[in-house]
N, C-alpha and C positions, 0 to 999 in steps of 0.2 A: 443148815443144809449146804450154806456156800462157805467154799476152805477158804482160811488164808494165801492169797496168793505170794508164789515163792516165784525171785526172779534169779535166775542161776544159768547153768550149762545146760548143754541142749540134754544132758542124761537126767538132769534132777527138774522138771517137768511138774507141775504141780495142777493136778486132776480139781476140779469144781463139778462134782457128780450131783444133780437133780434129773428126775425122769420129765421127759418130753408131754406125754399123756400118758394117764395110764390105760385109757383103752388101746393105746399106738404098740404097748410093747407087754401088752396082760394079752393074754388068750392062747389060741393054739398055735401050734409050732407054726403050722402055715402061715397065719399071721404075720408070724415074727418076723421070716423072711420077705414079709413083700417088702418091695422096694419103694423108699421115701425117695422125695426130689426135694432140693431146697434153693430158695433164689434172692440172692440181696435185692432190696426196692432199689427201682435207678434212681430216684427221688428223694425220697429221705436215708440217708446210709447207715443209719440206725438202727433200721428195720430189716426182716428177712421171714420169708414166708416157708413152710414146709407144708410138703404136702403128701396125703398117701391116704390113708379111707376119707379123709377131711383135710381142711383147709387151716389152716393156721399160721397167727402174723403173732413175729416176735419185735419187742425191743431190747437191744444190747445196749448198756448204757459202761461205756470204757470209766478208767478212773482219770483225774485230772492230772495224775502224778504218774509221771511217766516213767517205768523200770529203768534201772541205769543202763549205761550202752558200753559197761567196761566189758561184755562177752560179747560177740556179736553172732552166735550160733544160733538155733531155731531154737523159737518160744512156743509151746500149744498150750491152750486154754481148752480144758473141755468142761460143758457143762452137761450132768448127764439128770435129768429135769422129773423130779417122780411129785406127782400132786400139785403142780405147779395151777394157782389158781390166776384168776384177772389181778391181783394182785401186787406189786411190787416185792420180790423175795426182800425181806429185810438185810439189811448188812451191817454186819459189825465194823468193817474196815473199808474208812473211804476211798482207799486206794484199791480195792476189788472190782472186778465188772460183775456186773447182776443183769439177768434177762427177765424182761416182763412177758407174760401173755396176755396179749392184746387184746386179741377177739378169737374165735372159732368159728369156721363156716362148715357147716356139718350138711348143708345142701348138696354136694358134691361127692362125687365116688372119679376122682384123677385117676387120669393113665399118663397124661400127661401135663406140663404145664407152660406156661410164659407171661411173664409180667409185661404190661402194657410201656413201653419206653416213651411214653409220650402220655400226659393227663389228657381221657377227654369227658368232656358235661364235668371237669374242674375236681373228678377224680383220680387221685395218684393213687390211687390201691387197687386198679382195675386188671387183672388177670384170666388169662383166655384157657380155660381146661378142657383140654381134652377126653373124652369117655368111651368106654368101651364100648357103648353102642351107636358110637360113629358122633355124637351129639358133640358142636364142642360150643361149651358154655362162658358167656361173661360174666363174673363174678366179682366181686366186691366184698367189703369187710361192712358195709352199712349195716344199722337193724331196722331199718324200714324196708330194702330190697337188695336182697344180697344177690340175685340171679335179674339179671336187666334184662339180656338178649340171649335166646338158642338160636344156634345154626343149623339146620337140620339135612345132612346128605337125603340122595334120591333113594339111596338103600344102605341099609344099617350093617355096618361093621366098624372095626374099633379105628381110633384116631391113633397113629403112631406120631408125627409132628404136628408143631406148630409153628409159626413166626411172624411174627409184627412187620409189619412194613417201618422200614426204618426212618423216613420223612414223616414231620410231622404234621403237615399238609396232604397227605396221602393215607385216611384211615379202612387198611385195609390188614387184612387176613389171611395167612395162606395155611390151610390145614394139608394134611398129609394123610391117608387112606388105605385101608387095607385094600391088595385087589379082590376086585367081583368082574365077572364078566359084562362086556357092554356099558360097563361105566368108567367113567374119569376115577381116580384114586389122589387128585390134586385141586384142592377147590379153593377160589379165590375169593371173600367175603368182604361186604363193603359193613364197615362196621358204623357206620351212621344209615344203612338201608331202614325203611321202613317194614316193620311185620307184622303177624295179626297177634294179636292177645289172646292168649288161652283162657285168661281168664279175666270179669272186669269185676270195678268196685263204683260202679255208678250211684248204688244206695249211698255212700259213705261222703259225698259231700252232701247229698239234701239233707241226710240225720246229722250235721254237725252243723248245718244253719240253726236246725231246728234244736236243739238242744245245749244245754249249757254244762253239763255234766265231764270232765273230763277225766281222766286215768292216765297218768304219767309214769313210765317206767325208765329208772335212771340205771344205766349201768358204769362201772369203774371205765374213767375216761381220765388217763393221764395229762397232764396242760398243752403237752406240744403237741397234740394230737389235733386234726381237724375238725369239722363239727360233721364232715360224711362217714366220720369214722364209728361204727356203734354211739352215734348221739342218741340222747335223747328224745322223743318222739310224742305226741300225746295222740292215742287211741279216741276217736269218737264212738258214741254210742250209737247203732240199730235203732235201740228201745229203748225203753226207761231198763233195764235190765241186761241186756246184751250189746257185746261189743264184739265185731269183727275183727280178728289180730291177722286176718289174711294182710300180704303185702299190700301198700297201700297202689302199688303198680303193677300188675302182671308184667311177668314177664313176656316181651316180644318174639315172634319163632319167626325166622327169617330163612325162607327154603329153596331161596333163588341168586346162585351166587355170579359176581360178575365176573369169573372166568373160570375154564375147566379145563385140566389139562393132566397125561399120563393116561392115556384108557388102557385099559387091561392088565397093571401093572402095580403093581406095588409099591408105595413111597414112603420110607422109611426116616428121611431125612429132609428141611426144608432150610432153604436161605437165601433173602434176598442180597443182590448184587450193593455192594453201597454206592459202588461208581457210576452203576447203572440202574436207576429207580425202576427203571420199567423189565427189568430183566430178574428168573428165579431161577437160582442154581438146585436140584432134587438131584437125593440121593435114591438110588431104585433098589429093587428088591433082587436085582438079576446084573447085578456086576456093574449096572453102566451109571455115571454122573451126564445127569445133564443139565445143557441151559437152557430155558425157556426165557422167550421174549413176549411178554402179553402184546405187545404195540401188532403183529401181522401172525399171518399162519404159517410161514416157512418151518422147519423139522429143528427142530433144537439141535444144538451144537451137541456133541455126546461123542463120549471115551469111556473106557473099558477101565474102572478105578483098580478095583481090584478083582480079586477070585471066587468072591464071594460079595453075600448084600451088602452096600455103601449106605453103615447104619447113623454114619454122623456127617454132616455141611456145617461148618465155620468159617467164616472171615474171621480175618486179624483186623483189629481197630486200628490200628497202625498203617497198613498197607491195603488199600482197595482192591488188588489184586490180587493177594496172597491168599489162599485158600487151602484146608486142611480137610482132607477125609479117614475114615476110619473103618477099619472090616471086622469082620469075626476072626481071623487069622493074626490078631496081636500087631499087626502092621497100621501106622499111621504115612500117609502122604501128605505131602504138600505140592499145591499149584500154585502155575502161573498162568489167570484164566486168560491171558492174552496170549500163550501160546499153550492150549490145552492141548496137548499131543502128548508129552510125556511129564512125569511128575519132576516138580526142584529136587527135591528133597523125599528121602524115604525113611521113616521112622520105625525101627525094630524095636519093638516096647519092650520082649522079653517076656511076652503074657501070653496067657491064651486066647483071648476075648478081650479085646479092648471093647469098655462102657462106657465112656464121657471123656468126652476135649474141648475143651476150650482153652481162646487165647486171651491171657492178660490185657485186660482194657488200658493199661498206665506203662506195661512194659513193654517195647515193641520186641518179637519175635519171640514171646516167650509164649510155650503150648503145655499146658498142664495136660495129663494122661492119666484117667484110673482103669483098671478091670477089675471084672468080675471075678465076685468072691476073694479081694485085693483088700489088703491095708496099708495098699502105697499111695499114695499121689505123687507123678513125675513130673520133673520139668525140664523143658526141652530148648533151647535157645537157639533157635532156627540164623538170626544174624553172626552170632559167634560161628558157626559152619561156616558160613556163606565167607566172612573175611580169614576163614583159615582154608579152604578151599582155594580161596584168591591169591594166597600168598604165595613166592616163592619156595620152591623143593631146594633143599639143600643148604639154604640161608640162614637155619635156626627157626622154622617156623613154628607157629603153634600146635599144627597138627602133626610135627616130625614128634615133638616133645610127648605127644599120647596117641599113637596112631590107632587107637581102638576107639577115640570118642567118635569122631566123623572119617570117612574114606569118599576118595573119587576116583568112580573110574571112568579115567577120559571126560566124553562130553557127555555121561550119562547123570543122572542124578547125583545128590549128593545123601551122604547115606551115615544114618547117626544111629549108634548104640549105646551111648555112653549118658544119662541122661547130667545136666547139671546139679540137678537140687532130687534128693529123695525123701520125701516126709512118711514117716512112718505113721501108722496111729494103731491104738489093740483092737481095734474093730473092724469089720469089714467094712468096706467105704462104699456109701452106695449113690451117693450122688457128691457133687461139690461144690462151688458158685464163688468167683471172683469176686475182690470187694471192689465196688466200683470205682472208687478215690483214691482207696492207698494202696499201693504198690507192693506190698507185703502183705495182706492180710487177706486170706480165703476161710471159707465157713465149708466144713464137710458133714455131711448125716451119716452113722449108720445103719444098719437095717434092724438095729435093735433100739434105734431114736435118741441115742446117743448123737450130738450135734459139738461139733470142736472150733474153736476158735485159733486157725495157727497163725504164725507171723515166720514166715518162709524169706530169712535175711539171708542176702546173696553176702558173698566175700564184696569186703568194703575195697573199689580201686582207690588208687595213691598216688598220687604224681607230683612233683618238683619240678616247681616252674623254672623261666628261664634267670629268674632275680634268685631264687635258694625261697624262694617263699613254700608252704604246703597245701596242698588241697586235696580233701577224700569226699567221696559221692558218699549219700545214705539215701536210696532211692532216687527220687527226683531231684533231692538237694544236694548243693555243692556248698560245700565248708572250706572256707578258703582260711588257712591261717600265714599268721607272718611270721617269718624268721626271725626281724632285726625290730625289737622298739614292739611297744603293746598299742602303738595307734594302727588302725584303718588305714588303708592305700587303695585308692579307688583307681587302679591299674586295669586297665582293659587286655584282654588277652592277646596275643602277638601275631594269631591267627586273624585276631577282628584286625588288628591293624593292618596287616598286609592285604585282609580285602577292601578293608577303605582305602590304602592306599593304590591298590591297581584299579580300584572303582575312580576313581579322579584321574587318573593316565598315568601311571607310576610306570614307566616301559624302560629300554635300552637307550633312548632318544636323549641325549646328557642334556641339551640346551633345554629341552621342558622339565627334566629334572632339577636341574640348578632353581631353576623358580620353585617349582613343586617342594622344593627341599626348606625353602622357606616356608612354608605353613606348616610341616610337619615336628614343628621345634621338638627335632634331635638332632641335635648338637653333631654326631657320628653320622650321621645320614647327610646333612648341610654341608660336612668337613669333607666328605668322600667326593660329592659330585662335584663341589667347587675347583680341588683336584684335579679331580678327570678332565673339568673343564679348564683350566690353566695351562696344564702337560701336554691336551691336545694341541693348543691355540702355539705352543713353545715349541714341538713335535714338527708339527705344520711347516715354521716360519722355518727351522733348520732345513727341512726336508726342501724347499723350494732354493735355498741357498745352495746346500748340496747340487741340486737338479741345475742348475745355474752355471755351477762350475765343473761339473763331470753330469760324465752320462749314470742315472739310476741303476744300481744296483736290484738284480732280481732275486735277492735273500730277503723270506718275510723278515720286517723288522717290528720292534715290540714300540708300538705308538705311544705304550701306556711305561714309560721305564720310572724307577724311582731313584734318588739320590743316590743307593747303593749299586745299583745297576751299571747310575752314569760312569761313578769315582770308581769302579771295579773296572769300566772297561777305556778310562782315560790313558791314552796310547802317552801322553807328553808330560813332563813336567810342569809344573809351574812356575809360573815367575814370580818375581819379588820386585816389588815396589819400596827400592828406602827412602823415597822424597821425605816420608811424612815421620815422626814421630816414634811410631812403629809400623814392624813390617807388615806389607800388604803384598798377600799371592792373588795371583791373577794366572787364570787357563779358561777355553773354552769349555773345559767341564763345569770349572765353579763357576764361569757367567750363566749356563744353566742352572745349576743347583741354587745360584740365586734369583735367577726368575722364579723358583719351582716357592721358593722362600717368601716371594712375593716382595722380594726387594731391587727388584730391575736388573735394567743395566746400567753399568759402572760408569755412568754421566751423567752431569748436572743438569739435565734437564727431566730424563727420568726419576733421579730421586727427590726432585722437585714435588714432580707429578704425585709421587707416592705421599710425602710429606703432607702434600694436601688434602689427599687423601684422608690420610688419621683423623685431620685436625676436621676437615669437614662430619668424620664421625663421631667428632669429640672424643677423640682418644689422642687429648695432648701430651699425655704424657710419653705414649709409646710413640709419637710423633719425632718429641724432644729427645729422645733415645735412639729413633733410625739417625736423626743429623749429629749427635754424638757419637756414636761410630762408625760414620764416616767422615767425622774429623773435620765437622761444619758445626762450631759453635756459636759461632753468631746464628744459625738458623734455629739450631737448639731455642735461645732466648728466646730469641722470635716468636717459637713456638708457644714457650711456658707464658709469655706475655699475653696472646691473645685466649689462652684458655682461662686466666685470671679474667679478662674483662667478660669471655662470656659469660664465667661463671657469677660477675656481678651484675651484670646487665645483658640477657641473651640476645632481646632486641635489638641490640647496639651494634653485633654483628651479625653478619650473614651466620658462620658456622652453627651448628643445633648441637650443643654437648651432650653425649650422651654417656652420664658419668654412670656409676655403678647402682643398684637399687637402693642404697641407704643413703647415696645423696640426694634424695629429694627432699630431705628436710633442712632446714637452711644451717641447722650447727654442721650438715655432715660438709655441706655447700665451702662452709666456712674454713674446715678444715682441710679442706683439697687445694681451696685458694690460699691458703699459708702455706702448704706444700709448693706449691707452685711458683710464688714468690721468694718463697727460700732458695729454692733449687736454680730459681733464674740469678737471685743475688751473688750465691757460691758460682755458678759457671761464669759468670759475669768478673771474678776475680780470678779466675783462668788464663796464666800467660799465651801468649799466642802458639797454638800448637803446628806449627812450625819450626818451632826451636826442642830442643830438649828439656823434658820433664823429670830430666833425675839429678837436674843442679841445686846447690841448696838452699833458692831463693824460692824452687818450690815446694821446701819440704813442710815449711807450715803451711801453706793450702793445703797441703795433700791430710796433714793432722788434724785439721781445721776440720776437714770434709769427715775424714773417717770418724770422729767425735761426735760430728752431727751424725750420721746415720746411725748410730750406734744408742742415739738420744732416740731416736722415732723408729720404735717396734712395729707402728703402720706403715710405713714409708711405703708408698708405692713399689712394686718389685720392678716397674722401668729406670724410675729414678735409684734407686737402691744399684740398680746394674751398673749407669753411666757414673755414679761416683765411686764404685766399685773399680770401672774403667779408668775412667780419672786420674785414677788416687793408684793403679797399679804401675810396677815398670814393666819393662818392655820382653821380660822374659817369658815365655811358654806357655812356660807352668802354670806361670800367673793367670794369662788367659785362659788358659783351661780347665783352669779352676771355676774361674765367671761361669765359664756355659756351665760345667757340669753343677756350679752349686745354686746359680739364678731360679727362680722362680717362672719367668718369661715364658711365653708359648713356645711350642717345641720349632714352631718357623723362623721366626726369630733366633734362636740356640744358632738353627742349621746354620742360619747367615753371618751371622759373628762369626762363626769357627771356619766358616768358609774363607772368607776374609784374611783370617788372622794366622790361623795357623796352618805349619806344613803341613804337606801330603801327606805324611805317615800319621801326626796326631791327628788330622782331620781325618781321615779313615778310619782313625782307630775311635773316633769320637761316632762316628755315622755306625762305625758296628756294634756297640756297647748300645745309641739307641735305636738299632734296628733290633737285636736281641729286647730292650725292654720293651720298645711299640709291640710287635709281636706276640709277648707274655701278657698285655696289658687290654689286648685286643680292642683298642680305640684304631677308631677308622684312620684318624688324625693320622697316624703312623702308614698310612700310605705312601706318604710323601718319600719316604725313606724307602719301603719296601718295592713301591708300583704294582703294576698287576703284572706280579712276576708269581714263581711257585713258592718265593719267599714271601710273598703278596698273596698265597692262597693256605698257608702256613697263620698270617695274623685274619683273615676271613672265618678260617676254622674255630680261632678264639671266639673273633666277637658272636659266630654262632651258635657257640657251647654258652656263650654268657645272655644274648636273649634270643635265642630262638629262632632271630630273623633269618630264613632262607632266602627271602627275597631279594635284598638289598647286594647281597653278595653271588647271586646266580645274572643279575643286571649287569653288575660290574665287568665281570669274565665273560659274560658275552660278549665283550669287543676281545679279547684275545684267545677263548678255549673253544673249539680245535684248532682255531687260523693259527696261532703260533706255537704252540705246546700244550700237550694232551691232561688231564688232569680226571684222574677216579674220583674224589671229592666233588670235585667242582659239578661231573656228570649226572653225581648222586643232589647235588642241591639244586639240578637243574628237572631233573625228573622228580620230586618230593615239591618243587614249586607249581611243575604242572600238573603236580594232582592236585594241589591246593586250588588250583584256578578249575581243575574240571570240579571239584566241589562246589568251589563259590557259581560256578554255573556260569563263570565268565570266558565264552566261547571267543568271542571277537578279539577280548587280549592275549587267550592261549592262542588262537590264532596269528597272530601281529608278533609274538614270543617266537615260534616255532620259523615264521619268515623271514625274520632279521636277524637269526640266528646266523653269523657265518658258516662258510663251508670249510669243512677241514681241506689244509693244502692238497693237491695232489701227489697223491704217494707214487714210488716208483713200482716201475711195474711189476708183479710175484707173478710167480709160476701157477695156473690154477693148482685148487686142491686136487690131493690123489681122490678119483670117483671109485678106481676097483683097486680090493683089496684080497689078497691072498693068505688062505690060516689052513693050517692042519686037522681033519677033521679029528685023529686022535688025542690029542694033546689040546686042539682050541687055541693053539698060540699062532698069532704074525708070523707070516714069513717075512 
């Protein structure tokens, strides 16, 4: 009976046809067309009940082996069910689904239905049906009592809703009623009230004291099944010969409900508030929605839905507020019951009669839609409006690209034609039912009890993160894949980062950044403020010198300049120093560029300071490399000696080395400290560099040295430089070769070249690595560029490389608008503050928007022209 299932494109479709019942779709034509309801259990998702002259629970049992996902178009399963007994359909193929039939409650004649969202007396199969003679009954799948409680109106007409109270503390009822005059048409039932029994079975425990006889009737009970579900049951005996098979509990009729509301009026539609437990939104028969508050008797809130009866109420699970209704006019709305005045959203379905909506339990904003006498199911994605409504005209938005899906006009609603997803099916669709868990999968009936299984896959999104790594959504899930290497990278996303980071005080304020920059080990983030904070503290000390000697100039100046900036607008030459060895330039720009370098000022007592610096880091070796070029080699030794003993004995000295991570084990220990002692033994047969180094008593040192570096592929890249230094003469070239082929931090580089070489190759050095910092987009390269528009040129990198807007909208806060205006810069200033009104951090966009400077005052314009002059024939300017 059941086909093999085929998994392919949404056109090759592969049908699994068994009849439902066959009394549900044998008889007369009338018949045929009543209309079935069907509802997944909230409870077990397994399960799904249909209903229409009876009651009936199904099991779907999926296969373990999952269809490939090389198509990603819509899949439907249909089973169309003839003869289906308690049973299990057999299967040939373990990768099929097969549906069981459960049980049958044939006590029931529905109009309508709803499954209980909450177990109670510890049954999950409890569902409230509504009847055409106004009864609305609780029912069950047991075979001792399938009907527990009646609720019985003051006068009989049919039940059009129903709905559960959504708390599960709250067991109550809210039916919906055709009008009658002088009665309520909304009645609210306490589904634990007590009621009188129609009927009782008092003989039926004294005859089962008395008697030993019993009668057991087992019916087909699959394992995962409960024991309230059609268990077995044992019948006592009356008599020696008779056994009462009435219910072993009458059911209870309960005809006193604890609240009434709607008189004279028609309710077509019910739903409780989620936000609000004590509050019922009804749909009425005569245009109007309203809300009702059980808690006092003020007049319910109430608007005019549409032009006809408001035959559906739904909330979105998603949003407490959001609310959907529906008319006989093919039109769906949406609310916002916090301002019930006019609708969000207006949905053109394109039908004549819209029949059923509801919203995806897993998806937010998405609104399934059928009508009558339809074989469509729509879906409607009420978010996607809302952010193409939001967006910029004229920018490339989403809704310039299809201006037919959604339109606005103005501040009126927002208004959708276009639906996202259309499922077709060959039947006419007479009811539908989300599945409660997966986020693709809805069950639809026909009216001919044909029942389908579709899986409604949206277009998979695709995004490139800010490393080249990939990640695509399939519903709920994110597949993150990697670009580079088949390991795992447990990488947080750059959006979490920048809210932990403005969660701890990541702001404008440099000096709490400079610390902050320390816990956030990135390297580019630590090198940036460190920067900012150096340049300022250099900026500062000129600017007070300046003020000292002349009166301040009133042209903003840029606090924040970088080496390129300075050597670009250095008015003087520089000098030349031949004391030494080789030549040494010296200007007020490069005494800057070498503070910026972090190599002082050109006196023994600052690069004392610095020296110790290193060594106090345990960084001897770049120690012994600042006193080598600047032509202090007895300090050099100095240095390589005491990084030897700390490295044999730390204790022994104050400094804490702090070598690289693979010398923590003592062979790496071993071989740093032979480095070091080598390096000190060669400078140590270094003539005194105050004489000339290109006579020929020093050409075997200089051979000596080059052999050795040549021997040690690890040598240190400081020491490698200094004997590189060393061992070069006094020409240009030479030096400019070191910087450009050294290994050394780019601070370091600057300061050598600063030093050494002229104004033209040092400039030409500073532009070769402002072009690469730039390309390279390391922060590090500030130091070259500053927070100039060359400086918002390598920002722009490092943003295209991860993503961070924040780090670089902080920065150009101290210069964009105060000194020069920048589109980028305004565009990562606004994309950061909507990141902060996301993360909900109101007090840093605030603190953001206040310490933002003021742009300079501009000189004064003419106002704009207010009146304008045109031809009425023509429509052109005068």
């Amino acid at each position: 009976v059941m086909g093999r299932p085929f998994y392919g494109t949404a056109s090759a479709v592969c049908w699994l046809r068994c009849l439902l019942v066959a009394d549900m779709i044998s008889g007369t034509s009338g018949q045929q067309q009543r209309r079935k309801y069907i509802e997944w259990s909230p409870h077990n998702h397994n399960h799904f009940a249909v209903g229409a002259s009876d009651l009936r629970l199904y099991e779907i049992n999926f296969p373990h082996r999952h269809p490939p996902r090389t198509s990603m178009g819509r899949h439907a399963r249909k089973f169309s069910i003839e003869d289906v007994t308690k049973d299990e359909i057999p299967s040939a193929d373990s990768s099929q689904k097969t549906i069981s039939l459960v049980s049958v409650n044939a006590e029931v004649q529905l109009r309508c239905m709803s499954w209980a969202p909450h177990k109670y007396r510890g049954d999950h199969n409890l569902i409230a049906v509504g009847t055409h003679t106004g009864k609305t009954v609780l029912t069950s799948f047991s075979s001792v009592n399938r009907i527990s409680k009646e609720f019985v109106p003051r006068h009989a007409r049919a039940v059009n809703c129903l709905a559960w109270h959504p708390a599960a503390d709250v067991p109550q009822l809210a039916v919906g009623l055709d009008k009658i005059r002088g009665d309520f048409s909304i009645l609210v039932w306490d589904v634990n009230a007590q009621g009188e029994a129609s009927n009782t079975q008092t003989q039926q425990s004294s005859a089962s004291s008395s008697s030993s006889i019993k009668f057991s009737t087992s019916i087909h009970k699959p394992a995962s099944y409960s024991m309230s579900l059609d268990s077995p049951h044992t019948i006592h005996p009356t008599s020696d010969n008779s056994f009462n098979i009435s219910p072993l509990e009458a059911a209870e009729t309960v005809s006193t409900p604890v609240a009434e509301l709607a008189n004279s009026e028609t309710t077509l539609s019910l739903a409780w508030l989620p936000g609000s437990p004590s509050c019922l939104a009804a749909g009425m028969g005569v245009k109007w929605l309203r809300i009702y508050d059980l808690r006092g008797a003020e007049a319910p809130r109430s608007v005019v839905a549409h032009n006809k009866a408001v035959n559906g109420v739904v909330f979105d699970f998603s949003d407490t507020h959001r609310l959907a209704t529906f008319s006989e006019d093919g039109v769906v709305k949406v609310w916002d019951i916090r301002k019930l005045v006019e609708s969000t959203h207006v949905i053109n379905t394109g039908s004549k009669a819209v029949q059923q909506i509801e919203w995806c339990p897993t998806r937010a904003g998405v609104l399934a839609t059928t009508a009558k006498d339809s074989n469509q199911v729509k879906l409607w994605n009420v978010k996607e409006a809302i952010v193409e409504a939001r967006s910029p005209r004229g920018e490339g938005s989403a809704r310039s690209k299809d201006s037919s899906s959604s339109t606005d006009t103005g501040s009126g609603p927002i208004t959708l034609t276009k639906p996202s997803k259309v499922h077709h099916s060959s039947d006419g669709i007479s009811s539908f039912s989300w599945h409660p868990a997966n986020e693709c999968r809805m069950l639809t009936v026909s009216y001919a009890g044909v029942v389908e299984v579709v899986s409604l896959n949206e277009s998979v999104p695709i995004s490139w993160s800010a490393e080249g790594d990939l990640a695509f959504a399939y519903g709920t899930h994110v597949l993150h894949g990697f670009a580079s290497g088949g390991n795992s990278r447990d990488l947080p996303d750059i959006s979490t980062v920048m809210q932990d980071r403005a969660e701890l005080g990541y702001s404008s304020v440099i000096e709490e950044n400079v610390s902050l920059s320390e816990q956030f080990q990135d390297e580019d983030v630590r090198a940036a403020w460190s920067w900012v904070s150096s340049i300022q503290s250099i900026v500062k000390r000129k600017q007070q010198v300046a003020a000292a000697a002349a009166a301040p100039s009133s042209e903003v100046q840029n606090d924040f300049p970088g080496i390129h900036l300075i050597m670009q607008e250095a008015g003087q030459a520089s000098e030349v120093d031949r004391s030494g060895m080789v030549l040494v330039f010296r200007s007020p720009a490069r005494n800057m560029c070498l503070q910026i370098c972090g190599w002082g000022l050109p006196s023994k007592q600052s690069l004392e300071g610095i020296i110790a610096k290193w060594e106090m880091q345990g960084e001897f070796e770049r120690a012994a490399a600042l006193a080598v070029f600047h032509l202090d080699i007895r300090r050099a030794i100095s240095s390589l000696n005491r990084g030897c003993a700390a490295l044999i004995d730390p204790s022994a000295s104050s400094p804490t080395p702090q070598p690289p991570s693979s010398s923590s084990h003592s062979s790496s220990n071993k071989s740093r400290e032979f480095q070091l002692r080598l390096t000190a033994m060669a400078l140590a047969g270094h003539p005194d560099m105050t004489s000339s180094i290109s006579g020929g008593s020093n050409l075997l040192w200089k051979d000596t040295c080059k052999v050795l570096a040549r021997q040690q592929p690890d040598l240190h890249p400081y020491i490698r430089a200094c004997f590189d230094f060393l061992c070069s003469s006094s020409d240009i070239r030479d030096l400019a070769q070191i910087a450009e082929s050294s290994s050394i931090p780019l601070s370091d580089k600057l300061g050598f070249v600063a030093r050494f070489l002229p104004d033209q190759e040092f400039f030409a050095f500073v532009e070769r690595s402002t072009l690469h910092a730039i390309d390279s987009g390391r922060l590090a390269g500030l130091a070259l560029t500053g927070l100039t528009p060359r400086g918002v040129d390598l920002l722009q990198r490092y943003v295209d490389r991860t993503g961070d807007v924040q780090t670089p909208s902080l920065l150009m806060l101290h210069v964009v608008p105060r000194v020069f205006k920048s589109d980028q810069v305004t565009r990562w200033m606004h994309m950061y503050r909507d990141l902060l009104d996301r993360f909900k951090l109101w007090h840093e966009r605030a603190l953001l928007d206040v310490r933002r400077p003021p742009a300079p005052a501009a000189a004064e314009l003419p106002p704009p022209a207010q009146v304008f002059a045109r031809c009425n024939f023509c429509n052109h300017s005068l």
